[in-house]
N, C-alpha and C positions, 0 to 999 in steps of 0.2 A: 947037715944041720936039720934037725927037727923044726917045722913051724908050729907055733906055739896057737890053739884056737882063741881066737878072743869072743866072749858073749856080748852082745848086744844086739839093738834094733839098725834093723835099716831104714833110710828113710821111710820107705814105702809104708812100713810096715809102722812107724812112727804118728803118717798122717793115718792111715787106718785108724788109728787105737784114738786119734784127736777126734773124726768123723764118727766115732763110736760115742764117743763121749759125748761130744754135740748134740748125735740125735739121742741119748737118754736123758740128758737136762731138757732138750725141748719136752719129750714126750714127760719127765717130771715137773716139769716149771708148773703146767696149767694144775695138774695134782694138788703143787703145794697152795697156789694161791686157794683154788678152789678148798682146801683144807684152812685156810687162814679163813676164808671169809665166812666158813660154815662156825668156827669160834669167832667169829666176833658177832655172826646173828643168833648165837647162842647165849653171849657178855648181852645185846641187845633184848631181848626177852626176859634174862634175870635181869634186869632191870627194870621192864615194865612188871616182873612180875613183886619186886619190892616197891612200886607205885601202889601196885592193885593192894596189893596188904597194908604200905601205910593208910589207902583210902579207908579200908573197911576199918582200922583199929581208929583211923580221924572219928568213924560216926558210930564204933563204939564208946568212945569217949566224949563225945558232944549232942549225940543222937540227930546228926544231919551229914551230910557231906560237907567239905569245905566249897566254899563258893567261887564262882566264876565271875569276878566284879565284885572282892569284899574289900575291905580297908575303911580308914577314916572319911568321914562327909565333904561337903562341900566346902568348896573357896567361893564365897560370895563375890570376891574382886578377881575373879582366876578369866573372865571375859563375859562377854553378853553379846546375841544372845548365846542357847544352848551353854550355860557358863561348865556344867560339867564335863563335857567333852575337850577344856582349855589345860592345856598347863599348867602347874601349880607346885609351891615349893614348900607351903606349909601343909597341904593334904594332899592325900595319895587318888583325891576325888573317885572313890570306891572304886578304882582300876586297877586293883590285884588278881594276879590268877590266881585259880586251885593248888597250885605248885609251892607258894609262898605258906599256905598254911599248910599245909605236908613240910613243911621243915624239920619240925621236930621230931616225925613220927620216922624221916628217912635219915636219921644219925645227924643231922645240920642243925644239933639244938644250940649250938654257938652263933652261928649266923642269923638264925631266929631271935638270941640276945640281942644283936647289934638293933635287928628291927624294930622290935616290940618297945628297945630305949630309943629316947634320945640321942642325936650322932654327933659328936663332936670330932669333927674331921680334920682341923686343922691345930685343934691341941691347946686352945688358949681356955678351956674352961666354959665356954662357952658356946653350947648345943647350935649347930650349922641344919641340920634337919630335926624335926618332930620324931615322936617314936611313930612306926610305920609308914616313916619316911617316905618321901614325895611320891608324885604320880611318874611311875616308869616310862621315861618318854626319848623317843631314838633322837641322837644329837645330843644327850644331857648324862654327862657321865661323871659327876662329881659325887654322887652318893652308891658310897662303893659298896654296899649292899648287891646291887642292882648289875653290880658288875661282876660278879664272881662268879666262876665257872664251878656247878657241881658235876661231879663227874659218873654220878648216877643219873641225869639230866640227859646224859649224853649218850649216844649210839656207838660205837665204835665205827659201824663204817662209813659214817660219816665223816668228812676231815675237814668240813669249815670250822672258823677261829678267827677270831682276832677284828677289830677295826672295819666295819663302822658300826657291827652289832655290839650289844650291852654284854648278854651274857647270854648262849643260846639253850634252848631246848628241842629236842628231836620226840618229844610227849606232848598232845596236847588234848583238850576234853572235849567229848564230842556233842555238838547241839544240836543233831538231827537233822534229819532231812532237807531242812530248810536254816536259814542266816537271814531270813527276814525278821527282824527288829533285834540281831541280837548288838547292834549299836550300844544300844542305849541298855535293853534289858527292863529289868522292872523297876524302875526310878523315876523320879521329875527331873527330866535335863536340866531346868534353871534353879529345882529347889533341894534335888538331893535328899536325902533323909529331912529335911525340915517339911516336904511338904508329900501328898498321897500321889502317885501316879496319875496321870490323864485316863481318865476313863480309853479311850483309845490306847492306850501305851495296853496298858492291861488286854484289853481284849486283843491286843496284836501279838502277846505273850504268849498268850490261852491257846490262840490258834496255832501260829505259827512252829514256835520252840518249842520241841517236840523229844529234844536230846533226855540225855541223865543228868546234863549240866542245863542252867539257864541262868545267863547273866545275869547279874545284881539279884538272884533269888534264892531264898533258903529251900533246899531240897534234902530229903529224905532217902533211903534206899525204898522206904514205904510207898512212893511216889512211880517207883517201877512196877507197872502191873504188868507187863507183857515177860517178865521173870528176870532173874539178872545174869541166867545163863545164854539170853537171848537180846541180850541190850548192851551195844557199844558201851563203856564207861572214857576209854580215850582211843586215838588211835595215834600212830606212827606218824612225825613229819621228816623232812630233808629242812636241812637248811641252805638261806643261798649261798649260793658262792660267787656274787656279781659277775653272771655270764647268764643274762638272761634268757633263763631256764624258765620255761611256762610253768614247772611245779613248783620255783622260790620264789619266782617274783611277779607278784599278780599284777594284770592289765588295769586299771582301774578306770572306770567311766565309758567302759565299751558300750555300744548298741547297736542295732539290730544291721545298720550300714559297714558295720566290723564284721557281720557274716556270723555274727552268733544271733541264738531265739532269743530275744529279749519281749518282755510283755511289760506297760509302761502304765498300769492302771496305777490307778490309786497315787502316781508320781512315784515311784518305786521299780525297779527294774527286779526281773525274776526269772534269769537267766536260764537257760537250758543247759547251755553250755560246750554247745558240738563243738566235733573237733575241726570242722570245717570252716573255722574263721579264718579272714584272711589276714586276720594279725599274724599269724604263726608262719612260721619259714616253710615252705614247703617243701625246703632241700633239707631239711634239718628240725622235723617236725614234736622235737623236744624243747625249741628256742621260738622266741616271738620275733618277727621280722623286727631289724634294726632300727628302721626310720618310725616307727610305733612311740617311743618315748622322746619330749617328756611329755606330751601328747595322752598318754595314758597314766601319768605321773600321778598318783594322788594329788591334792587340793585341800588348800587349809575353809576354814569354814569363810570367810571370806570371799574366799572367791579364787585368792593367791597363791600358785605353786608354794607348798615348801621349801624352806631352805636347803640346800642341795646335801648338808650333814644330817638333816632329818629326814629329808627321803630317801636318800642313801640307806638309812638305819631302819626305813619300812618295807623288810626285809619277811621271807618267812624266817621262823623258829629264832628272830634275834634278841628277843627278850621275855627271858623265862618268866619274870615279875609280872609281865601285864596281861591283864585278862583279851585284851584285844583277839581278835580270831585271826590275823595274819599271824600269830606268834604263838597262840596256843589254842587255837578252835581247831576241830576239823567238823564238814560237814558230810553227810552220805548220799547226797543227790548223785552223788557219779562213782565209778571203780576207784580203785589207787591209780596214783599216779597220773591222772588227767590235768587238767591248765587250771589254774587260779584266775576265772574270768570273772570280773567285781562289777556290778551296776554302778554303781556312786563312788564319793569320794573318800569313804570312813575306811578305819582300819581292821572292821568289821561289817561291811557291805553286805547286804544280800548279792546272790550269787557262788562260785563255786570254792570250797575250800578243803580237796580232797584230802585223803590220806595219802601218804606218798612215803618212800624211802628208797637208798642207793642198795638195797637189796635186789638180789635178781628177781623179777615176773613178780612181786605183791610188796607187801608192807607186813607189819605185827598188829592187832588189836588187842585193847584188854579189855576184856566181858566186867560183866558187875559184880560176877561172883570170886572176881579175882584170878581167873582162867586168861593165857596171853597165846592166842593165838593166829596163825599166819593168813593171809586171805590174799589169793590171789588177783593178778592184773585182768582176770576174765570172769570175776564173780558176776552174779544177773545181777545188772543195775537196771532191768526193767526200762521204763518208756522216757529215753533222753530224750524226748521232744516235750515233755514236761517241765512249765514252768512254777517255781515255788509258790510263788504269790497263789495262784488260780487253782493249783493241783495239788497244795497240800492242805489239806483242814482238818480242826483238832476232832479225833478219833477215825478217821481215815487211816484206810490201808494205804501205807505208803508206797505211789507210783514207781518208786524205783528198785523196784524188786528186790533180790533178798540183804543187798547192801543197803537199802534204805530201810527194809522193816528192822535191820539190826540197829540201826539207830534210833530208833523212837522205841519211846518206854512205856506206851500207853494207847495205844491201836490195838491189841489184842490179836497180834500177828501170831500164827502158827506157822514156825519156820521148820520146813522139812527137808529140805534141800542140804546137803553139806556144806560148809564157806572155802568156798574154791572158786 
């Protein structure tokens, strides 16, 4: 009898071909991801670059930029003192970002309806919020304006979501070199548009806020002397993800016994912001040591920790609505990606509020002229031993090299350098 050949594998020869396979999905795996995340920092930049374009067609159409701190006046019963920095349900106590009025110009002219009307939420005929609905405040989520995720707003490779943030943003506008006074901005805390600024408020303005944005103030692109190809207009943030992360969740009330430069003239703290504080984990030198909070927890003006759903919610990038600087400021005293170290208790402190994202080695910027470009974790930030208060003054070369002259609009910096 003939025996008949049968084809197939042998074991041997079975595990071979699995071994083969294995190590070509390893050597592709890192390919592909590295291929996903190069599209999604590419969905990330068209994105900033329809910010940069509805900005410029905003102040074609209005001949200013939209403001950092714009909305309805005060609540004269919303607290005392400082009554505008208070909560408030019948006005927005001029605490809107830049982002709110770019609604219309980024396809969101429906959601800009709900705003600009009266909101009746619950359906009985009768208006539950003002048009320009209340003041965007973490904890407070009944005005669902304020909760809606835009998806131009968003970065792709970011994946925070969901509870205790409102609605987030990975955009936010830049106020220069310095965060000293952009609190309050240019307003009377207790009068709001009914009354002029403190001679002090004003000159704290002039000096210090330095950006393309200034809080509560009408600004021009005319107002950029140092060109708009060479002026931050926003830059890139992360949002948190409650795993405190030095770049989402800032320290608040540190000083100079936390191991950072703090300079305390004037009652104000003016952070340096090395990286050698010893709040930070040293094992793990992207997180603040655990026993840190609530110790560093913001503080309402009282005196009183927040409630644990509103500091929870004073998050970075957790709400796109308020002009606050945890949520939509950034500042250029430092590289990307460095700590969120805050002097005081506001949600706008003086102190550090970089740029930051879950991109490898930098972040996105977008210029003035509508240009969205990448800038490195090693760009010159010049002399971090430099504090805002003392080392920054208006028409000064900004100390921080060429990440800080890119932020201020009016020092008449000549930047030669590339942004790398």
């Amino acid at each position: 009898m003939s025996r008949r050949n049968r084809a197939g594998f042998t074991l041997v020869e079975l595990l071979v071909v699995i071994a083969i396979i294995g190590i070509l999905v390893g050597l592709l795996l890192p390919a592909v991801q590295a291929a996903r995340e190069a599209a999604r920092r590419m969905s990330c930049s068209n994105n900033f670059r329809q910010i940069g374009l509805a900005v410029q067609n905003y102040h074609t159409t209005y001949k200013r930029l939209p403001m950092q701190g714009d909305g309805t006046g005060l609540d004269p019963f919303s607290g005392s003192p400082a009554k505008i920095w208070h909560y408030s349900a019948t006005t927005n106590q001029k605490s809107l970002s830049f982002l709110v009025g770019l609604l219309p110009f980024i396809e969101q002219q429906g959601l800009w309806d709900q705003i600009s009307q009266p909101l009746d939420i619950d359906g009985n005929g009768t208006p539950d919020f003002p048009a320009m609905g209340p003041r965007p405040q973490a904890g407070v989520y009944l005005y669902t304006p304020w909760v809606t995720e835009i998806p131009m707003l968003r970065c792709p490779s970011d994946p925070g979501t969901g509870l205790p943030a409102l609605a987030r943003t990975n955009y936010a506008a830049c106020l220069g070199d310095s965060a000293v006074g952009a609190t309050l901005g240019l307003t009377n805390e207790d009068l709001g548009d009914y009354g002029d600024p403190l001679p002090t408020t004003e000159a704290t303005v002039k000096r210090w806020l330095r950006g393309m944005f200034v809080p509560r103030k009408k600004m021009e692109l005319a107002d950029v002397k140092d060109g708009l190809s060479n002026t931050i207009c926003c830059g890139e943030i992360m949002t948190d993800m409650g795993v405190r992360e030095t770049r989402t969740h800032a320290a608040f009330n540190v000083t100079n016994v936390d191991g950072f430069d703090v300079e305390l003239s004037s009652g104000s703290g003016t952070m340096a912001c090395r990286t050698n504080a010893n709040l930070i984990d040293p094992e793990r030198p992207l997180f603040w040591n655990a026993s840190i909070f609530p110790a560093h927890n913001p503080l309402n003006n009282d005196g009183s920790p927040y409630p644990g759903t509103i500091e929870a919610g004073t998050r970075r990038g957790y709400n796109w609505a308020s002009y606050s600087a945890i949520y939509t400021g950034v500042t250029t005293n430092r590289a990307p990606n460095t700590e969120l170290c805050i002097s005081q208790f506001t949600e706008s402190s003086p102190g550090n509020w970089s740029i930051s994202s879950l991109h490898q080695g930098g972040a996105h910027i977008l210029l003035g002229d509508g240009a969205v470009v990448f800038i490195t974790d090693s760009i010159d930030s010049g002399n971090q031993s430099a504090g805002q208060r003392d080392a920054v003054t208006k028409g000064e070369k900004s100390p921080f090299g060429v990440i800080g002259a890119l932020g201020t609009r009016n020092s008449r910096e000549v930047i030669e350098d590339a942004f790398n």
